[in-house]
Every structure is written in C-alpha cells, then in structure tokens.
C-alpha positions as CSV (number, residue, x, y, z in Angstrom):
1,X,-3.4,-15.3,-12.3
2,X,0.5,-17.1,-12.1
3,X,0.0,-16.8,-16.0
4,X,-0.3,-12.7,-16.2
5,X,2.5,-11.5,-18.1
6,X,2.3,-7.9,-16.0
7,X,2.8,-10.2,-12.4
8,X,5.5,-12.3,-14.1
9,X,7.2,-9.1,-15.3
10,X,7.1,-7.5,-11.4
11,X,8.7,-10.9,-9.8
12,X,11.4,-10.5,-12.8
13,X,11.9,-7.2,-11.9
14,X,12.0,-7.5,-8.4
15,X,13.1,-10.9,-7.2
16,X,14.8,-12.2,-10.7
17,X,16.9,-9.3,-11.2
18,X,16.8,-8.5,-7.4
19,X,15.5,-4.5,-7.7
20,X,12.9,-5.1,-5.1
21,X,15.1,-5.9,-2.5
22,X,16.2,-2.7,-1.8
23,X,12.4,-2.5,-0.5
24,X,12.4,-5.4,2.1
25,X,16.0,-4.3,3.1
26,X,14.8,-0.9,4.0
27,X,11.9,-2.0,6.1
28,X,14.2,-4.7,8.1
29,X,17.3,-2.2,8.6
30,X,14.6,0.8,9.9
31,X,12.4,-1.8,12.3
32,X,14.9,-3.8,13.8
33,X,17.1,-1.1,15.4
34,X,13.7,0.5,16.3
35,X,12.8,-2.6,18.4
36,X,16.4,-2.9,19.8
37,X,16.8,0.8,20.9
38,X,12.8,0.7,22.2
39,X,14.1,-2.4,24.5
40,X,17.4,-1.2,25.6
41,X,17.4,2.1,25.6
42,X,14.8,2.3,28.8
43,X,16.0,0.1,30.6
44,X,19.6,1.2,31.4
45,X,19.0,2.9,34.4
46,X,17.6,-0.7,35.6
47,X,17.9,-4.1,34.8
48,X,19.3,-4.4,31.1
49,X,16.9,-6.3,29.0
50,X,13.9,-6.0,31.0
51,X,11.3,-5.8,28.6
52,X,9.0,-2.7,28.0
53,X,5.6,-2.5,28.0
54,X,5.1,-0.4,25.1
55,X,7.6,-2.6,23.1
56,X,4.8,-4.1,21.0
57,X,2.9,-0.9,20.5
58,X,6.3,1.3,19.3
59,X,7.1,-2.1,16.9
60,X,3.7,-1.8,15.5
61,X,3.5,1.7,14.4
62,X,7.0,1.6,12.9
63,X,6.0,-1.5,11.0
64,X,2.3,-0.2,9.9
65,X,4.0,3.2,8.7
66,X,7.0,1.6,6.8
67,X,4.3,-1.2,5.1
68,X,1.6,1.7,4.1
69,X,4.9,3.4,2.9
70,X,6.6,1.2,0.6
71,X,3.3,-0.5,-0.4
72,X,2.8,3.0,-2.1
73,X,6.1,3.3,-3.7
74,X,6.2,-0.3,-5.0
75,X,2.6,0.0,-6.2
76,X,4.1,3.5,-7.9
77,X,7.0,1.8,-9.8
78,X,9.7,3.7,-8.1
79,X,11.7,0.5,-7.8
80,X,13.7,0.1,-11.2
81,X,11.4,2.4,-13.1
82,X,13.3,2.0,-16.5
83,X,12.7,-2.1,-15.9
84,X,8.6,-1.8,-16.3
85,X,6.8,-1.9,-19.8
86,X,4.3,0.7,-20.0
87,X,0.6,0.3,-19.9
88,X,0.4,1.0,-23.6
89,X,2.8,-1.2,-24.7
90,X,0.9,-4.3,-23.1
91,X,-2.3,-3.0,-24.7
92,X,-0.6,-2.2,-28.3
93,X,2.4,-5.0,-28.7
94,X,1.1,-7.8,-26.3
95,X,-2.5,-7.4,-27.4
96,X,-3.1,-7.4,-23.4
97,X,-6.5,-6.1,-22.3
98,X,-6.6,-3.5,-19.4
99,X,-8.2,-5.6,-17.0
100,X,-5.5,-7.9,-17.1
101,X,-2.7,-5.4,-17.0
102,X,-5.2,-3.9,-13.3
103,X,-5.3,-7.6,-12.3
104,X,-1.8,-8.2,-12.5
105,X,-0.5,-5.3,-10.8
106,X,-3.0,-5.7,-7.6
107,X,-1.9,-9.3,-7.8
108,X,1.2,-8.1,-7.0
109,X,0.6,-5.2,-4.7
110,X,-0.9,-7.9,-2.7
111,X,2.4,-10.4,-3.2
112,X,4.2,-7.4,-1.9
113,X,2.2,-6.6,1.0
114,X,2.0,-10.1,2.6
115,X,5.4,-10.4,2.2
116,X,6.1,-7.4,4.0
117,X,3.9,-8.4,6.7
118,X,5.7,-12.1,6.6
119,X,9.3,-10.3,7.2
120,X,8.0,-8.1,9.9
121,X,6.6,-11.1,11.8
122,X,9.4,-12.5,13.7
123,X,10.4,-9.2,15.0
124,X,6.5,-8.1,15.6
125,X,6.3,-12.0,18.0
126,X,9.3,-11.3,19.7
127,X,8.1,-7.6,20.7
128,X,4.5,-9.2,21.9
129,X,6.1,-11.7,24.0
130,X,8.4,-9.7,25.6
131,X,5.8,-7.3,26.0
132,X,3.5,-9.7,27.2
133,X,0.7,-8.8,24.3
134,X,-1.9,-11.0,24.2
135,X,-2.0,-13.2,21.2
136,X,-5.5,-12.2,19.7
137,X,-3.9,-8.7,19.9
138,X,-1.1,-9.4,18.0
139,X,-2.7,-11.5,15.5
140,X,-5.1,-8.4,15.0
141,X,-2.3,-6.0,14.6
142,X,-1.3,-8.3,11.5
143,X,-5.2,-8.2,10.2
144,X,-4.6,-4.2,10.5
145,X,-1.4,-4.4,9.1
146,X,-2.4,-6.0,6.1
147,X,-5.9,-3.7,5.5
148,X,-4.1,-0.5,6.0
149,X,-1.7,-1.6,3.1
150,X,-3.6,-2.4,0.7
151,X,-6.2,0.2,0.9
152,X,-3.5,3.1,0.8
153,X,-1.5,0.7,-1.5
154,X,-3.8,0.8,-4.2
155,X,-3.7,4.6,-4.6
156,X,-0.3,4.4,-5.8
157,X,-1.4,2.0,-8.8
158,X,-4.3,4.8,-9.3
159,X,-1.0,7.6,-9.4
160,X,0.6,5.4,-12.1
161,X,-2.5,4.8,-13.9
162,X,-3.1,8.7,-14.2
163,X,0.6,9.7,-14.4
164,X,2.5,6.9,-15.8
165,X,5.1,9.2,-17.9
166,X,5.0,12.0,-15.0
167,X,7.2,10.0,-12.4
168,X,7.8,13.5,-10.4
169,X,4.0,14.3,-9.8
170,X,3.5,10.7,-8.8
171,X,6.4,10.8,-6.5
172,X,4.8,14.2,-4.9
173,X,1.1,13.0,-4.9
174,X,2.4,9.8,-3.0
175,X,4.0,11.7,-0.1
176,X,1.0,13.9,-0.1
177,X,-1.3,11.5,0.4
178,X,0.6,9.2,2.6
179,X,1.5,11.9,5.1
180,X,-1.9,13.1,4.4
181,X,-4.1,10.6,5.8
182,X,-1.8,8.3,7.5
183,X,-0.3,11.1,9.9
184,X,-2.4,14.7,9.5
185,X,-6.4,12.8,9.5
186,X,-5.2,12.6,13.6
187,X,-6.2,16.6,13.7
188,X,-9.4,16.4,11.8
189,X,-11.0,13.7,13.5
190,X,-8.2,10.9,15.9
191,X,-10.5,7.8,15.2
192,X,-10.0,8.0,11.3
193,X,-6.2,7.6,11.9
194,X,-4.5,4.8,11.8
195,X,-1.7,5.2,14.1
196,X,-4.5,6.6,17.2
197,X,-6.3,3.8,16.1
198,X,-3.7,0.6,16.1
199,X,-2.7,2.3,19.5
200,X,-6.1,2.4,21.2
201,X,-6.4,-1.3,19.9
202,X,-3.7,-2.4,21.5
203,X,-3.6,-0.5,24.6
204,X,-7.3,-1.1,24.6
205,X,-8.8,2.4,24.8
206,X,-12.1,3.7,24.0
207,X,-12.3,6.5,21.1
208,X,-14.8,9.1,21.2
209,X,-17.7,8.6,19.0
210,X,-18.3,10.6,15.8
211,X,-21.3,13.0,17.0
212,X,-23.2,14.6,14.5
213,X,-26.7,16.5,14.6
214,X,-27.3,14.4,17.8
215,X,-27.0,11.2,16.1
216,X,-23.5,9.2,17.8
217,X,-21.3,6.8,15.4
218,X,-19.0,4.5,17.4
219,X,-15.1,5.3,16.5
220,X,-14.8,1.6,15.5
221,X,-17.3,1.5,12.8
222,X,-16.6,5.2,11.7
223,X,-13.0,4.0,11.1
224,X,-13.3,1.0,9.1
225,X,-15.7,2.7,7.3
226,X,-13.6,5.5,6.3
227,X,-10.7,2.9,5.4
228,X,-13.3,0.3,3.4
229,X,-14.4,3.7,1.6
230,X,-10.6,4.8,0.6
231,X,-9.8,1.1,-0.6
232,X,-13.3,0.7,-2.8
233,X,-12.5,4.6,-4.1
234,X,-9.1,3.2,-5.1
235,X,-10.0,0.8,-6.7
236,X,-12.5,2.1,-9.0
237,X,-9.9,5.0,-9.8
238,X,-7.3,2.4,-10.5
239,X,-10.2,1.1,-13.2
240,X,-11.4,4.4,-14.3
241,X,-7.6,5.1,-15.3
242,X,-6.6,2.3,-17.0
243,X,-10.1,2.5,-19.1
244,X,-9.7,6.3,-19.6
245,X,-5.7,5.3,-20.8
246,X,-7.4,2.6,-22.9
247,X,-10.0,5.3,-24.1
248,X,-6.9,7.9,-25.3
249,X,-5.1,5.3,-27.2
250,X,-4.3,6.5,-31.4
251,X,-5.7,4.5,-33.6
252,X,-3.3,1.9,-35.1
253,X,-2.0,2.5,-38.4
254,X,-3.4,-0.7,-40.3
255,X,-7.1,-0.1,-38.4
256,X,-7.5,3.2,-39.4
257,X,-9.4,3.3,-42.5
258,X,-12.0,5.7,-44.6
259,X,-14.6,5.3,-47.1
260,X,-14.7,7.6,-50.4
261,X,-17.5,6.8,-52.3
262,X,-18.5,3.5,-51.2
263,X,-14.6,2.1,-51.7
264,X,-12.1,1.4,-48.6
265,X,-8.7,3.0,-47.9
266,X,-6.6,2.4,-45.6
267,X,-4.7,5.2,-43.5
C-alpha cells in the first residue's frame, strides 16, 4: 500500500508541502479552548480548577464532531484542491487502475483519521482524569471516535468520486450530510445519533428501544447497525463511482479503430 502513487501524492500534498496542516491546526485551536473554558469557566464561583464532571463528556463531543467534520472535507479534497491529480488522469497518463486510485485514497482517509484521533488524545486523557472517567470508558470513546469517522468519512470520497469537477456541489452535499445525520437523525429517532449516543455511553444511560409492530430492538444494536449500514453503503458508492467514472472514459486516440471491408484504420 506505501507504494500507491495516489497515497504518496496525499502525504506530498499534505505533510510535504504542509497543506494538511491547516486541518490538524483547526481541530487543536477549536478543542483545546473548549476543554480550558469547560474547566474554568464553572468553577469560578468556587474553587478555581476544580475539575468538572462533564469535562470528559463536553471534550468528547467537540472532538467526535470536529473528527467526522474534517474527515469529510479531507476525504473531499478541499485541502489544496488545485494540488490533486484527477481520477482520469491516473487512469489515462499513469495507466493506474481504479481500484488502486479507491485503495489509495481510503488508505489515506484512514491515515488521516487516526491521526486525528492521536492529536486529540492528550487532551481527551487529561479531561478523563480530571473528570475521573473510567478508563474502559475513555478507551471506548476512542473506538467510537475512530468508527464514526470513517463511516461518515468515506462519503466524502463517494462526493468526489460523483462530482470531482463540481467542487461547489460537493462542498454543499458535505454539509448536508454531515449536519444531516450527525446532528438532525436526534429528531427522527435519538439512538441513531451519535452525539445522544457517545453521551449515554459515557454517562451510562439506557436508550429506548426501537419498537416496531410489537417486536423491540435494543438502542445499542439498532445504532451500530445503522452506522455499519452507512459505512458498507459508502463504500460500495465510493466503488460504484470510480467504476461508473472508469465506464465514461473517451476512447483513446491510438485505440480507437474501425474495420472497412475486412482492413483496419485507425481513428
């Protein structure tokens, strides 16, 4: 996989050159005043630097919302656009077959996500201990962390897949869908959302069970059900558009060729 030219080009792009980090800037300079403020701010009217108990849980949402986030918009390109080579030209002047070009950029969707999660992890411990989380709680919140990213993640390489040249209607399908699902699915059923979810986790809360036609589905299963469903969906989009791209390709100039009359010409 360290041999895929479209991996090599992202780490180029984004740790070579240095575009991508704008990205892990963005999510340190929005979490760590988040933690501060969550710590201080209560306790004025007290001791100063008490501790809260909801530290942990106000660090992990803000972390699992900025990771979903910018997994999309990395996964989308909208880092140094102008810096990636398009899908055609891998297929056309690289002779690079589509799986490899899908393998290379969930190779480094995933790179990205883990190092997200990595950068957050000092901040995410400190919160837990202050907060006095248990550590099988916190190491679960990094388990969540990491599946929620990657199975919204992948949708943005489905986005760039379908509307590589269209950067506005993949910026606006992005914030769709990530405001969608990661933040409205809490008024059409609360178990199916993240946020209730990673909350109930940690607080350790019972969700109601999905009820339908008398039959009862516990929230747990219902949920990472849903999520394993969005995440396999992605990825067979993320396949289906890069064939279909492959599938609309011209003909190249010195394959095109006719018959008259038994002879060959070329077109």
């Amino acid at each position: 996989m360290k041999d895929n030219p479209v991996l090599r080009e992202s780490l180029d792009i984004f740790f070579g050159e240095g575009h991508g980090f704008a990205v892990y800037f963005y999510l340190l300079i929005i979490l760590a005043p988040v933690e501060f403020f969550s710590l201080y701010l209560p306790s004025l009217d007290a001791q100063m630097w008490s501790g809260s108990a909801n530290l942990f849980k106000v660090c992990a949402v803000t972390a699992l919302l900025l990771t979903v986030y910018l997994a999309l918009r990395v996964a989308n390109q909208e880092f140094a656009p102008w810096r990636f080579k398009p899908v055609k030209r891998w297929v056309r002047e690289n002779g690079l077959a589509m799986s490899a070009v899908g393998q290379g950029q969930l190779a480094f969707l995933s790179l990205h996500v883990t190092l997200s999660i990595l950068l957050c992890t000092p901040l995410l411990i400190w919160a837990g201990a202050i907060a006095r989380t248990p550590f099988p709680r916190v190491a679960g919140t990094f388990l969540l962390l990491l599946f929620y990213a990657l199975s919204y993640g992948v949708w943005g390489l489905v986005t760039l897949a379908l509307w590589e040249r269209r950067a506005e209607s993949r910026q606006v399908f992005i914030r769709c869908f990530f405001f969608f699902l990661v933040i409205f699915s809490a008024v059409f059923y609360l178990p199916v959302n993240p946020v209730a979810f990673l909350l109930a986790y940690l607080g350790r809360q019972e969700l109601p069970p999905l009820s339908i036609g008398g039959l009862k589905a516990p929230a747990t299963t219902v949920h990472f059900t849903f999520h394993l469903l969005i995440g396999s969906i992605g990825l067979a989009a993320h396949r289906w558009a890069l064939r279909k791209e492959d599938g609309d390709q011209p003909l190249v100039h010195s394959d095109f060729i006719f018959r008259v009359n038994g002879a060959v010409f070329p077109w």
